[in-house]
Structures are given as structure tokens and as C-alpha cells.
Kinemage of the C-alpha trace (Angstrom):
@kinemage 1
@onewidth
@group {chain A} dominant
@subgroup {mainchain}
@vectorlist {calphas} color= white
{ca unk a 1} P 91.305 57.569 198.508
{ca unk a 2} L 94.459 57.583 200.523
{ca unk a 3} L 97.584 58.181 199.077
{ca unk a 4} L 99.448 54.717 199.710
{ca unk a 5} L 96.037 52.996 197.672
{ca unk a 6} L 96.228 55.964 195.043
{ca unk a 7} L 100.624 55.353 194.508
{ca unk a 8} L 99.172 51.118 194.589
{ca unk a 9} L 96.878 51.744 192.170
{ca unk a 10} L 99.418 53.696 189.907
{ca unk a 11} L 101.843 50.623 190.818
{ca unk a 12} L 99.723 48.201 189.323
{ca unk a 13} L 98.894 51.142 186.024
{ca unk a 14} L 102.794 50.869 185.581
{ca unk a 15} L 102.791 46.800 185.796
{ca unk a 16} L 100.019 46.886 182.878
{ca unk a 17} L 101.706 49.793 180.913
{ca unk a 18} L 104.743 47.765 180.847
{ca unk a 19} L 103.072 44.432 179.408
{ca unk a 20} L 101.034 47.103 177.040
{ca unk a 21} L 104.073 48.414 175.954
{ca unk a 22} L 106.235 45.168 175.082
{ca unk a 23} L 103.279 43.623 172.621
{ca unk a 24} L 102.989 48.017 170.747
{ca unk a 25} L 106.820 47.482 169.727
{ca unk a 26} L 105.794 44.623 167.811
{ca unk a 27} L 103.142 46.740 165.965
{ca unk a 28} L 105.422 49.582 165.527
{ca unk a 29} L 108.318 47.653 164.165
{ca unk a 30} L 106.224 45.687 161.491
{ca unk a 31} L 104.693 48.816 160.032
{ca unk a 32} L 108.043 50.618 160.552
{ca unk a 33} L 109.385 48.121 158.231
{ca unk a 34} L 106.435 46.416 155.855
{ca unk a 35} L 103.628 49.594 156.742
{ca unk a 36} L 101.781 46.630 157.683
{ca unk a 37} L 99.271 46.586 160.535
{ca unk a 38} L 99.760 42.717 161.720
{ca unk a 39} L 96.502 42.367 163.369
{ca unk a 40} L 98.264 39.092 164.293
{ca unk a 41} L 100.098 40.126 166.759
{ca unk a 42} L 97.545 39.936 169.262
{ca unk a 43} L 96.960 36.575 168.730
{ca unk a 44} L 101.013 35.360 169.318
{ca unk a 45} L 100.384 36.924 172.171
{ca unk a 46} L 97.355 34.740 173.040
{ca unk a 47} L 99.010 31.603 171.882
{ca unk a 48} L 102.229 32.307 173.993
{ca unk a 49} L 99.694 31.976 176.750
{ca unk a 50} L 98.836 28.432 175.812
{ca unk a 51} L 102.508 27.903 175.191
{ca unk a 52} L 103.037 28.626 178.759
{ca unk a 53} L 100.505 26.042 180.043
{ca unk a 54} L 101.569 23.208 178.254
{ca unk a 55} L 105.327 23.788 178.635
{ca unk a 56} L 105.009 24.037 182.470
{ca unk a 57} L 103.429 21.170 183.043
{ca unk a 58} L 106.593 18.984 181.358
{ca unk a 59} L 109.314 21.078 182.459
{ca unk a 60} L 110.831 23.428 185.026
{ca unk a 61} L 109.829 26.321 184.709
{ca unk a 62} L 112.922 28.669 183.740
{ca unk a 63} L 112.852 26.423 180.747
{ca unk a 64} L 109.838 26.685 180.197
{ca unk a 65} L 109.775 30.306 179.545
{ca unk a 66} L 112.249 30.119 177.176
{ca unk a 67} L 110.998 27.174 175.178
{ca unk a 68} L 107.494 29.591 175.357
{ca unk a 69} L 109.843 32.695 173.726
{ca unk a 70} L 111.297 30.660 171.183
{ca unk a 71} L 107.841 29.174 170.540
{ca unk a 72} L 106.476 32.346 170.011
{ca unk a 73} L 109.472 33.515 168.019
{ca unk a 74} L 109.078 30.579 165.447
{ca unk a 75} L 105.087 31.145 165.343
{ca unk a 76} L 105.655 34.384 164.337
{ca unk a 77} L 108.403 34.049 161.581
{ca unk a 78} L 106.316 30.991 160.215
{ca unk a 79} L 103.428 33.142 159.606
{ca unk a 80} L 105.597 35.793 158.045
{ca unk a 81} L 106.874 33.507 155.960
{ca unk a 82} L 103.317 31.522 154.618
{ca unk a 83} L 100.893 34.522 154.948
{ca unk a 84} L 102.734 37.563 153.967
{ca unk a 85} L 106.074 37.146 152.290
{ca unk a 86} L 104.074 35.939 149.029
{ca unk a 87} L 101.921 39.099 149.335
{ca unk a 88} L 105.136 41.118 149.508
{ca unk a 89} L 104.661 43.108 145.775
{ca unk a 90} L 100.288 42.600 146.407
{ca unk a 91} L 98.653 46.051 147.026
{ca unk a 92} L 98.677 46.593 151.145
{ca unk a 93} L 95.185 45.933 151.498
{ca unk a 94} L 95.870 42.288 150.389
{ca unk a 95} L 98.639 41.539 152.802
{ca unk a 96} L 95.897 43.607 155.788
{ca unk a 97} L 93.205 41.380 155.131
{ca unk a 98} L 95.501 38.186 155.294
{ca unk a 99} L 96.843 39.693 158.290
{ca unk a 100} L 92.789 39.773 159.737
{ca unk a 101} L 92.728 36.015 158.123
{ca unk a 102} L 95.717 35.025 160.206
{ca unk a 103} L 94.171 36.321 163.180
{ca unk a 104} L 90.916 34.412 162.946
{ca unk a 105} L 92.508 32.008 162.267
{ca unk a 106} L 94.553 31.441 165.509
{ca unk a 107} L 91.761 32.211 167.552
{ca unk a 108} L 89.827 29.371 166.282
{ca unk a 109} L 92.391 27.384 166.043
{ca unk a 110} L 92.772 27.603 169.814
{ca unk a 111} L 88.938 27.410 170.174
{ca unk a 112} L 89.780 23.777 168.386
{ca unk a 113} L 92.539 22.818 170.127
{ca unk a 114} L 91.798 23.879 173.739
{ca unk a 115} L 88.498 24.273 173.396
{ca unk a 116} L 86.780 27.937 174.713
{ca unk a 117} L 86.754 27.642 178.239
{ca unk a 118} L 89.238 29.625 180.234
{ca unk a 119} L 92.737 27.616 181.189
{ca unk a 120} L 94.508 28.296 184.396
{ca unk a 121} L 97.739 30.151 183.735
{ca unk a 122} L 100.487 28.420 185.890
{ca unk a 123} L 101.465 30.050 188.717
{ca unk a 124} L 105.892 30.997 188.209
{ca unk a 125} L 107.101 30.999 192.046
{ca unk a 126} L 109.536 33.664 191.814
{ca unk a 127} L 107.117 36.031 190.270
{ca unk a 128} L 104.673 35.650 192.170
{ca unk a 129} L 107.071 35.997 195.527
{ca unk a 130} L 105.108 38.673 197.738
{ca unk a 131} L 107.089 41.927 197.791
{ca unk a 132} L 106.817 44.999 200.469
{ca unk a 133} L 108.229 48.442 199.824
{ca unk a 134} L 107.238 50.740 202.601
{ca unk a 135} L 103.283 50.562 202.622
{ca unk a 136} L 103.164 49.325 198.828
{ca unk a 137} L 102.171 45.577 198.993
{ca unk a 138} L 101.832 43.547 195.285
{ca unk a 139} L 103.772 40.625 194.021
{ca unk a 140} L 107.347 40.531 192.294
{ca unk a 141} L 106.266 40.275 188.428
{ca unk a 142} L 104.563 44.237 189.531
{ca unk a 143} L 107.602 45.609 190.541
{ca unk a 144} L 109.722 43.774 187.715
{ca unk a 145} L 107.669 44.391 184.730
{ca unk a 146} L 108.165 47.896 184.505
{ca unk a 147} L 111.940 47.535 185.140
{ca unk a 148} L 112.071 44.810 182.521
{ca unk a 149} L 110.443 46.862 179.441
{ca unk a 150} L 112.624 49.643 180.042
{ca unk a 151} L 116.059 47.207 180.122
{ca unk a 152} L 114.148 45.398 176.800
{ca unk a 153} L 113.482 48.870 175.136
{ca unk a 154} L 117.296 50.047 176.024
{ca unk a 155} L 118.489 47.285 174.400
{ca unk a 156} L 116.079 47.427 171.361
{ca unk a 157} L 117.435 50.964 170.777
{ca unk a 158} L 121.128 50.138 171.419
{ca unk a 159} L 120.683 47.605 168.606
{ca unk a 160} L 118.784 49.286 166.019
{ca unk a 161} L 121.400 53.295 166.710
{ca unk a 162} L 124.842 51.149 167.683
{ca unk a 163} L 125.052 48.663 165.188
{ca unk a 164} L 124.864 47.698 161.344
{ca unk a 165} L 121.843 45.271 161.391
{ca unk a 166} L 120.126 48.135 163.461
{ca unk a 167} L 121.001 50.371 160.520
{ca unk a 168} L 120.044 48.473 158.151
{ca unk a 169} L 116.539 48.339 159.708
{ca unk a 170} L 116.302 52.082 160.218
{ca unk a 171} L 117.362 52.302 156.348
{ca unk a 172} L 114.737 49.892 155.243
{ca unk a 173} L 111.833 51.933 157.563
{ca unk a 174} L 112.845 54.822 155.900
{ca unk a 175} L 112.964 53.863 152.192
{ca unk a 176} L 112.235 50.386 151.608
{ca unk a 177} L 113.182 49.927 147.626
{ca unk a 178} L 116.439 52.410 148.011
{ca unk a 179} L 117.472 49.984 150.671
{ca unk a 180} L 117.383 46.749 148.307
{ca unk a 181} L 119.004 48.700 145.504
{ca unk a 182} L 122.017 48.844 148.384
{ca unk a 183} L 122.228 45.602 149.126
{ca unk a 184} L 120.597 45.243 151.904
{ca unk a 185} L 118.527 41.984 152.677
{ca unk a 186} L 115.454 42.882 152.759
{ca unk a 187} L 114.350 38.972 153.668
{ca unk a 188} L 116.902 39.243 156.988
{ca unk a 189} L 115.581 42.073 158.195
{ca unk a 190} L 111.907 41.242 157.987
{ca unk a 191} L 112.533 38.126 159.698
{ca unk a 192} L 114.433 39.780 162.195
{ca unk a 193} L 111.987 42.597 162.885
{ca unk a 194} L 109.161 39.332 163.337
{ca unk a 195} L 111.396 37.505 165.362
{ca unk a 196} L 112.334 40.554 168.052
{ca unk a 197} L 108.498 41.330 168.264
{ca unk a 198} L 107.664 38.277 168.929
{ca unk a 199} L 109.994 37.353 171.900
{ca unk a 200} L 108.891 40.992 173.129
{ca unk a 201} L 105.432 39.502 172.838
{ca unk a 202} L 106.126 36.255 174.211
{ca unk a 203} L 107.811 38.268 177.675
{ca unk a 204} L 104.949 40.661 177.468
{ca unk a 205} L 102.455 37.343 177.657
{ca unk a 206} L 104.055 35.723 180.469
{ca unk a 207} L 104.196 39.095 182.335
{ca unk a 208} L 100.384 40.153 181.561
{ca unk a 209} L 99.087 36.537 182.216
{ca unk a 210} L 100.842 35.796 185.501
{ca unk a 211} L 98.728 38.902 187.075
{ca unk a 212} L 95.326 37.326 185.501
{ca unk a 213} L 95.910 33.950 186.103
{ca unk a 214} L 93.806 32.238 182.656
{ca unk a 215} L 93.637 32.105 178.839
{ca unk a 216} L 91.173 31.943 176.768
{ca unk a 217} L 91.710 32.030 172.663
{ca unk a 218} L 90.037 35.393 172.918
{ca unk a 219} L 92.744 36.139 175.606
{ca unk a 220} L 94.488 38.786 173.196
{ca unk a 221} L 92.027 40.629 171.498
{ca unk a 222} L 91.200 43.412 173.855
{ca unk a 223} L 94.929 43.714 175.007
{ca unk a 224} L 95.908 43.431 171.311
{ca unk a 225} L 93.582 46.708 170.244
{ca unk a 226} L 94.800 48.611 173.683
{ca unk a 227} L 98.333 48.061 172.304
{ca unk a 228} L 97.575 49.012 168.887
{ca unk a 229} L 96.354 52.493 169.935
{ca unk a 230} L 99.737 52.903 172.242
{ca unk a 231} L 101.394 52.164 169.296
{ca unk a 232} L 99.486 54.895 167.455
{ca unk a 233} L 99.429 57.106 170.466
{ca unk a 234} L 103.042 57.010 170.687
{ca unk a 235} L 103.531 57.398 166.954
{ca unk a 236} L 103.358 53.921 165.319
{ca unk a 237} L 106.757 53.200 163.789
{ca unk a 238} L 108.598 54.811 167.083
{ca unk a 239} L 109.918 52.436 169.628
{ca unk a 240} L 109.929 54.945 172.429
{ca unk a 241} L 106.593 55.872 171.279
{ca unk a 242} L 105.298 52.677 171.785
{ca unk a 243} L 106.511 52.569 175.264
{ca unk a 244} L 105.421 55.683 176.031
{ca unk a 245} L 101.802 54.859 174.704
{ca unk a 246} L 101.773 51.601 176.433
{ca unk a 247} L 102.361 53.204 180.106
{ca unk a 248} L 99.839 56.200 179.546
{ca unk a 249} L 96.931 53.562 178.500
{ca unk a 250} L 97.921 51.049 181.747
{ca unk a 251} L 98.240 53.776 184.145
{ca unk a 252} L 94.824 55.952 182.902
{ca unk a 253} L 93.243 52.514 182.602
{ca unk a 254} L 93.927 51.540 186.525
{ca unk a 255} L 93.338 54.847 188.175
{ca unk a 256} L 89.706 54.859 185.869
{ca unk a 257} L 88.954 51.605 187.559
{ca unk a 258} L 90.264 52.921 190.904
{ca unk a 259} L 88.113 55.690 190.910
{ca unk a 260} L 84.890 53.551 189.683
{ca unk a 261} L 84.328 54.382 186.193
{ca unk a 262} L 85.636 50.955 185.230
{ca unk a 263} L 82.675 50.422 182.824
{ca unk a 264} L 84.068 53.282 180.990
{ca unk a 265} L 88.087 52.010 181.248
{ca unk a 266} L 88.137 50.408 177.580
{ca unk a 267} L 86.127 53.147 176.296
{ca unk a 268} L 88.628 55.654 176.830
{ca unk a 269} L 91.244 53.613 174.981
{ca unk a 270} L 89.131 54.235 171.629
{ca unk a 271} L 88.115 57.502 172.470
{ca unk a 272} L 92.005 58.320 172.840
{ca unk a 273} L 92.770 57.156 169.386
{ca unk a 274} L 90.075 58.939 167.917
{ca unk a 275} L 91.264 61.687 169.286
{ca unk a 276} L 95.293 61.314 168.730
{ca unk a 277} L 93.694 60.955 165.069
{ca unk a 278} L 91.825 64.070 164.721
{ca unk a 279} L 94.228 66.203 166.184
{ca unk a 280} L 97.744 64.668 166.031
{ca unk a 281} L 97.634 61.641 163.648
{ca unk a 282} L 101.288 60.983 163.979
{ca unk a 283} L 101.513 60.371 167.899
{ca unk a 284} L 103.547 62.028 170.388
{ca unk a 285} L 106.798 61.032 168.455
{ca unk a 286} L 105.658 60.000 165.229
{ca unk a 287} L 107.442 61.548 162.082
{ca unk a 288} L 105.538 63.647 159.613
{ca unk a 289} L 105.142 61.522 156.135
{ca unk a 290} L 106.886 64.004 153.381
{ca unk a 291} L 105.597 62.974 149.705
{ca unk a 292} L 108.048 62.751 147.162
{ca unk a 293} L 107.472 63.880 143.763
């Protein structure tokens, strides 16, 4: 393998890392705040897809995408709302398994509405504008998505160190009933934690589908697992963990492929969290849990 198809290859591992890396911060915010695994999440994701096809084909397409991101947004503060506020005080496993429910539910809900076969994913001109950088040759939304999660992530963090709704939400990760006993609203910052993971999903879905070019309401279940384990490989609850996970599993993923062992690509994504789990079960930046007595 030459070097220009080896530094391609890791191009294109950086592209997917990116997308990865957008839909783990919505996974590691949730359980940073509620210690909830939204299995969910994966399924916005999908649905953003469909969102996508059906908002193109009435309207231009920069309004498109954001009609799809505040589609997204509102799907995922509506489920929030009907399938796990209620379930707030329930033991966790009851607000888990109506997170699984949710996430059956979308996909056949899709399977209804748009039926099983895969859709076309519009094609957005400007992303898909042929760029050349020396001997590197891919389209725009490879170069850009990379660039964009890191501008997203810095102004995640910005938010949640440099101002008061950001400390709010690091108080209510930390301890969630000391943090109502302040004052804080618990309620606001819930919705707010759905509603920034879901526009990060939302961008993550346009991104990731404009490379693969079709949905199908299955579209975000293999994705959606890969991103769960950056979020645990990073240390679920960390934002630059989640980032950090995201690129490792796009860029080991591609150069697997590259190399020819592409039957064995997704298999090393579970064999990674097993072992992260065995040997380091709080990621590369997680925080060791302390028990209070």
C-alpha cells in the first residue's frame, strides 16, 4: 500500500470518526445527566435520515438541513418528555427498557411509514463538491466533517466550563438530588441536554449519510452500537471522551477494511469494549465512581 492510499484511507477513518463522534456525545451527555443509556439515540439518528429526504425534496436545501436539525431536536425532547420523564423516580431498569421500547419502536415505525427498502439520500451540492489537496482526492463533507466536530465539541465545552447553564449541568452530572435541593431545574436541563444531542445527532446524520448515499429504518443500529462503545471507550459521561472514542473506532475501522480484514471491521468494535471493560471500565477519561456512605 502506498503512502498517499494509506494517508486516503486514514482521511476517510477521520471523516467516519467525526460522524461517530457527534451521535457518542449524545450518549455521554444523557447518562452524564439521567445515568441513562438512551438506546434511542440511534434511532434519531436514523429518522434524521428520513427527515433529510423528505425535506429536500420541498425545499432548498440549506433549509432543509435546518428544518432536519430542528426536526430531530423536537423528536428527541418529545420522547423525553412521553417515555422517560414519567419514569423519572422508577428504578433505572424501567426507564432502560422503555428506552429499548422507544427504539423498536421507531424502527418499525419507519418500516411502516417508508416501508424497508433502502431510500436514496439526496445528494447536498456543496458537500459533495470534489476537493484535491496534493495527491489526497475525496469530496468536501471528508475534509469538513472532522473540522466540524471539533468546532461543535469546542463549543459544547465552552458552554458547559464558561457559563451558568453549563454549570448547572456539570452540577446535576455530579449529584443529581443536591442539585434540585439548590434550585436548579432539573426539567431545563434535561431538556437541554436532549435537545443539544440531538442537533449533534441530526449534523452527525447528514454528515454520515451524505458519504453512503441511502436509509433504511435499520440505518442506525450498527452506527448507533459503534458510537455507544466510543462513548464507553472514551469514558461515557466525558465529552472529550466521546470524541476521542469516536475517531479511534472510524480510523481502526477504515485502515481494517483497507488492509482486507473488513469481515472482521465490526468485530473489533465489540471486542474493544469488552476489553475497555475488563481492564479499564471507566474509558480513557472516565472518572472513577466514589461511593458515599
Amino acid at each position: 500500500m502506498s503512502l498517499t492510499t494509506f494517508l486516503q484511507h486514514c482521511l476517510t477513518g477521520i471523516s467516519l470518526g467525526g460522524a461517530y463522534a457527534l451521535i457518542a456525545i449524545g450518549y455521554s451527555m444523557v447518562y452524564g445527566i439521567l445515568l441513562l443509556i438512551n438506546f434511542a439515540h440511534a434511532d434519531i439518528f436514523m429518522m434524521a435520515g428520513y427527515f433529510m429526504i423528505f425535506s429536500i425534496a420541498v425545499m432548498p436545501w440549506p433549509i432543509a438541513i435546518v428544518v432536519v436539525i430542528l426536526g430531530t431536536i423536537l423528536l428527541g425532547v418529545g420522547i423525553e418528555r412521553v417515555a422517560y420523564k414519567p419514569l423519572r423516580s422508577a428504578p433505572r431498569m424501567s426507564i432502560m427498557i422503555s428506552a429499548i421500547g422507544v427504539s423498536y419502536l421507531l424502527q418499525n415505525l419507519a418500516t411502516y411509514l417508508f416501508s424497508a427498502l433502502p431510500q436514496a439520500y439526496p445528494a447536498i451540492p456543496l458537500l459533495k463538491q470534489p476537493i484535491i489537496i496534493g495527491e489526497l482526492r475525496s469530496s468536501l463533507v471528508t475534509f469538513l466533517t472532522p473540522i466540524l466536530t471539533i468546532i461543535l465539541v469546542a463549543l459544547l465545552i465552552t458552554l458547559l466550563k464558561k457559563t451558568k447553564i453549563g454549570m448547572a449541568m456539570r452540577a446535576v452530572s455530579k449529584d443529581y438530588d443536591t442539585s434540585k435541593l439548590m434550585g436548579i431545574k432539573i426539567d431545563r436541563i434535561i431538556t437541554l441536554t436532549f435537545v443539544i444531542g440531538s442537533a449533534l445527532a441530526a449534523v452527525g446524520s447528514i454528515l454520515y449519510f451524505t458519504d453512503r448515499m441511502s436509509v433504511t429504518p435499520f440505518s442506525g443500529t450498527l452506527p448507533g452500537l459503534k458510537c455507544f462503545v466510543a462513548a464507553v471507550l472514551g469514558g461515557i459521561g466525558s465529552v472529550p471522551g466521546a470524541v476521542i472514542g469516536g475517531f479511534i473506532i472510524g480510523i481502526v475501522e477504515t485502515l481494517l477494511v483497507a488492509f482486507g480484514y473488513s469481515t472482521f471491521s465490526d468485530a473489533f468494535t465489540f471486542l474493544l469494549l469488552i476489553i475497555i471493560l475488563i481492564f479499564k471500565p471507566t474509558g480513557i477519561l472516565g472518572e472513577s465512581l466514589q461511593e458515599k456512605v
